[in-house]
C-alpha positions in Angstrom: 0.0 0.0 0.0 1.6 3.6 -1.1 -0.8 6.1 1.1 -4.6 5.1 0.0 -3.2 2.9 -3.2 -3.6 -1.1 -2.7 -1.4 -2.3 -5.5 -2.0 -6.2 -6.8 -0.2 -8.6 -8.2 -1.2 -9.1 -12.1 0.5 -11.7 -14.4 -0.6 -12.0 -17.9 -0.4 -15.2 -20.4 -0.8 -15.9 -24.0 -2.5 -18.7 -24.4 -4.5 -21.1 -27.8 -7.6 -22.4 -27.8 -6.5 -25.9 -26.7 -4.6 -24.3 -23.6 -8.0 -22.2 -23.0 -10.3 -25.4 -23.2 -8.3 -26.8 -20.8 -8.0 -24.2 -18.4 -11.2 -23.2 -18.4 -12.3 -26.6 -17.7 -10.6 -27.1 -14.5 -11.3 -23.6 -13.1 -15.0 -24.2 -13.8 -14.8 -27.2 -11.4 -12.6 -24.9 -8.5 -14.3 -21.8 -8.4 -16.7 -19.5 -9.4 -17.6 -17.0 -12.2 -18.4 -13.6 -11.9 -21.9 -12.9 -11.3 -21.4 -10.0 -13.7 -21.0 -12.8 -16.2 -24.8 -13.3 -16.6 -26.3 -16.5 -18.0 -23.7 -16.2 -20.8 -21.0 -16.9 -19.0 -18.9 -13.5 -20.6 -19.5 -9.8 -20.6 -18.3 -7.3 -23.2 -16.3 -4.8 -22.7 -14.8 -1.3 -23.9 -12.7 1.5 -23.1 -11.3 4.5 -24.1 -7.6 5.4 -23.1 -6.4 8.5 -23.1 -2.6 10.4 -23.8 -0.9 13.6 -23.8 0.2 15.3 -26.5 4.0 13.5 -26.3 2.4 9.9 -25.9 3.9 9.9 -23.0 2.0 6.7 -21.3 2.7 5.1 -24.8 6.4 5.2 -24.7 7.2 4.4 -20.9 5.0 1.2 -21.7 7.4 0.6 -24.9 10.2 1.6 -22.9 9.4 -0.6 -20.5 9.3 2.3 -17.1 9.0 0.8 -13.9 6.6 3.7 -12.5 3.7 4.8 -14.9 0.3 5.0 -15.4 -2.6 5.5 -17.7 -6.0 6.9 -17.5 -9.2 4.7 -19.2 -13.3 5.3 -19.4 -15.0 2.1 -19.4 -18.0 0.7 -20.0 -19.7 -2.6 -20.2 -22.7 -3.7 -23.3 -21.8 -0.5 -24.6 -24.4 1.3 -20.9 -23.7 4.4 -20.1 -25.4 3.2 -16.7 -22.1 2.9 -15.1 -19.4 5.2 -16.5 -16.1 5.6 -14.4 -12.9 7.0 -15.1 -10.4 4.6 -14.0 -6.1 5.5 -13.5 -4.0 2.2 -13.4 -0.9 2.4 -12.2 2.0 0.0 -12.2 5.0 0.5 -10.2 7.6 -2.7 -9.5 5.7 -5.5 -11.5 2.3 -4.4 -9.4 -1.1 -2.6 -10.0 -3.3 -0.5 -8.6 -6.7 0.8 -10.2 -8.5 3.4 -8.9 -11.9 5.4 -10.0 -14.1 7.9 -10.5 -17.9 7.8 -11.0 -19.0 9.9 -13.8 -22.1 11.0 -15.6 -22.9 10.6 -19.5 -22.4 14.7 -20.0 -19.3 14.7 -18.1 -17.8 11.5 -20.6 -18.9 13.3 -23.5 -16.9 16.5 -22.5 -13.7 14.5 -21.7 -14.0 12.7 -25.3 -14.4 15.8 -26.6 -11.3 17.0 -24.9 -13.3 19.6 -22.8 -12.1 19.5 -19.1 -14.7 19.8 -16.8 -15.6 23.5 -15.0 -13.3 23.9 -11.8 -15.7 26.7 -10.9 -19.0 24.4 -10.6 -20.6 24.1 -7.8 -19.6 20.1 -7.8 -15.8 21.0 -8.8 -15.2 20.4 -4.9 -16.3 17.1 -4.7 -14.7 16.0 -7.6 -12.7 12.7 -6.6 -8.7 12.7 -6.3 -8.8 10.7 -9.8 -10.6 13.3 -11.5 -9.0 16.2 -10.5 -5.6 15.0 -11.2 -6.6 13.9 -14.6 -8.1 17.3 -15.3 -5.0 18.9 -14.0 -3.5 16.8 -17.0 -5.6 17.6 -20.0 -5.0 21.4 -19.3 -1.4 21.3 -18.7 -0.2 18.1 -20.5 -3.0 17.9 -23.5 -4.5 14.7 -22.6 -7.2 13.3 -25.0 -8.8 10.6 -26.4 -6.5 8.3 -28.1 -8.2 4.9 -29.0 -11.0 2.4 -28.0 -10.3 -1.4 -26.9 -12.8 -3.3 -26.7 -13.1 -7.4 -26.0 -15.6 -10.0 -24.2 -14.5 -11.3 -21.1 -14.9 -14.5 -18.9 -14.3 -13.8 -15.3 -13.5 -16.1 -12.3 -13.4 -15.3 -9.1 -11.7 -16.7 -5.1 -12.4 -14.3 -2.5 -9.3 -15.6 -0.5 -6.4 -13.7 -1.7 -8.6 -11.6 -3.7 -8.0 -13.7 -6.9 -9.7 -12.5 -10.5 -9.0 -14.6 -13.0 -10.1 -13.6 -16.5 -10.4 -14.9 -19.9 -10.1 -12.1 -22.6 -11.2 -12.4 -26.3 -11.6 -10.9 -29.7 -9.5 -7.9 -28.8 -9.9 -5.1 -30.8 -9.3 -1.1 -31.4 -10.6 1.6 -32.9 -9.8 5.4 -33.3 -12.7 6.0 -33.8 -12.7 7.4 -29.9 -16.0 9.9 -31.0 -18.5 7.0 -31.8 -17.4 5.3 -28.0 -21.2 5.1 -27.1 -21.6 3.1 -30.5 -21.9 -0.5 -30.6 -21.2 -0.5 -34.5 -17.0 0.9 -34.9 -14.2 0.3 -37.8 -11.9 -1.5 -35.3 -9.6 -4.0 -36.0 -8.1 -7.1 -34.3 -4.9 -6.7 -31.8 -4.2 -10.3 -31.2 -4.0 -13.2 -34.4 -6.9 -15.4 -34.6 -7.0 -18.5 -32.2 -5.0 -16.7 -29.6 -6.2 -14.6 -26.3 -5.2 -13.4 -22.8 -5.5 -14.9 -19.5 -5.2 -12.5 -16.3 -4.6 -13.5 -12.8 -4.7 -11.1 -10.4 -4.7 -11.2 -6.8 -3.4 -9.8 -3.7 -1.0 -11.2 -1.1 -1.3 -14.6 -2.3 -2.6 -17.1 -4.8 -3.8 -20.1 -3.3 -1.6 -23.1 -4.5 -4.8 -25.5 -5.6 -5.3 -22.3 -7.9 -2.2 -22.0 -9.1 -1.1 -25.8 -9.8 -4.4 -26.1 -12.2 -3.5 -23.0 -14.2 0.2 -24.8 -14.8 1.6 -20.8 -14.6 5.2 -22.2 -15.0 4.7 -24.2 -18.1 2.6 -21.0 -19.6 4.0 -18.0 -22.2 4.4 -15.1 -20.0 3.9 -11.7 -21.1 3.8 -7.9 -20.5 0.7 -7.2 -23.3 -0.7 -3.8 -22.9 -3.9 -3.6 -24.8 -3.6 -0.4 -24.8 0.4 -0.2 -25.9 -1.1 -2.8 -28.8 -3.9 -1.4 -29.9 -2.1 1.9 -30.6 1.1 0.7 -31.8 1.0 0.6 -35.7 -1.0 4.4 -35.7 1.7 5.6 -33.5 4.6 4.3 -35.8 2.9 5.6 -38.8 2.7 9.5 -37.1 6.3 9.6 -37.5 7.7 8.3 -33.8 7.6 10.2 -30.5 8.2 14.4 -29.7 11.3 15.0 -28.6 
């Protein structure tokens, strides 16, 4: 814990199909999904990430910076029933997440690149996220940069706080103005037959957990969706501002 931040430990694996089948098998037998997952068993979701003018949170995550962080809006089913502004930070192979409630008007300002009025009457209760990130668009330029979106399959073991998650059909789009839109020219981030397996927990991962999910025998990786889905526009602009 750094002040109010609980940071978590997150590993990430590329996995196939057959390794997938396999896994999923066995966790379905151990413990249990999300709730959130509904009677489908997944849920769908997307977010926008933002950047400053220098692509700053782009480049630390290609220059692989132990201390960094990057500011999302996400939503699931494409609702804006529960909007929140969400800062994940990394710092010594850990994460922390925290966020800010929002309402649709306030979204569609921030897409717009529009920081919110520090002279309303609700400026003062603006959460710690929010203000910071505020501070950011007007002195560092941050905007919209790109939408992920994917379906996810989430498990779930209270002790240790585990979240285990399945992610799918990753995609991204620039189209960051149509974000409430279900229909956007987006295109795929990982090859076809392949997708990401999170395990995330706190102090510790139960070892019943972790001998099923065979972690050693498993292709580690750093994957950024974001880094990912932003890589090849990036590259074409020319390279970073020196």
């Amino acid at each position: 814990m750094e002040g109010q931040r609980t940071y978590r430990h997150e590993y990430k694996f590329l996995i196939d199909e057959r390794q997938k089948a396999r896994l999923y098998y066995r966790l379905q037998n151990l413990i249990p999904l999300d709730v959130h997952a509904g009677t489908e068993g997944h849920y769908w979701i997307r977010s926008v990430y933002f950047d400053d003018y220098r692509d700053s949170c782009f480049y630390q995550n290609e220059d692989g910076i132990n201390e960094r962080a990057k500011y999302r809006i996400r939503i699931s089913q494409v609702s804006d029933r529960s909007l929140r502004l969400e800062r994940k930070s990394k710092k010594n192979g850990m994460t922390c997440k925290e966020s800010a409630a929002l309402t649709r008007a306030q979204c569609e300002m921030l897409l717009q690149g529009r920081p919110l009025p520090q002279d309303a009457p609700q400026a003062e209760q603006y959460p710690e996220v929010l203000r910071q990130f505020l501070v950011l668009m007007l002195q560092r330029g941050m905007r919209a940069k790109t939408i992920v979106e994917y379906e996810r399959i989430p498990f779930i073991y209270p002790a240790g706080n585990v979240r285990i998650t399945f992610d799918r059909n990753i995609s991204s789009s620039l189209q960051t103005e149509r974000f409430f839109e279900r229909d956007t020219l987006r295109y795929p981030i990982l090859a076809k037959g392949w997708q990401l397996m999170e395990v995330k927990f706190d102090e510790y991962l139960p070892s019943f957990i972790r001998e099923n999910l065979e972690i050693g025998s498993l292709r580690q990786t750093s994957f950024s969706k974001y880094y990912l889905g932003r890589k090849y526009t990036v590259s074409c602009a020319g390279g970073r501002l020196k």
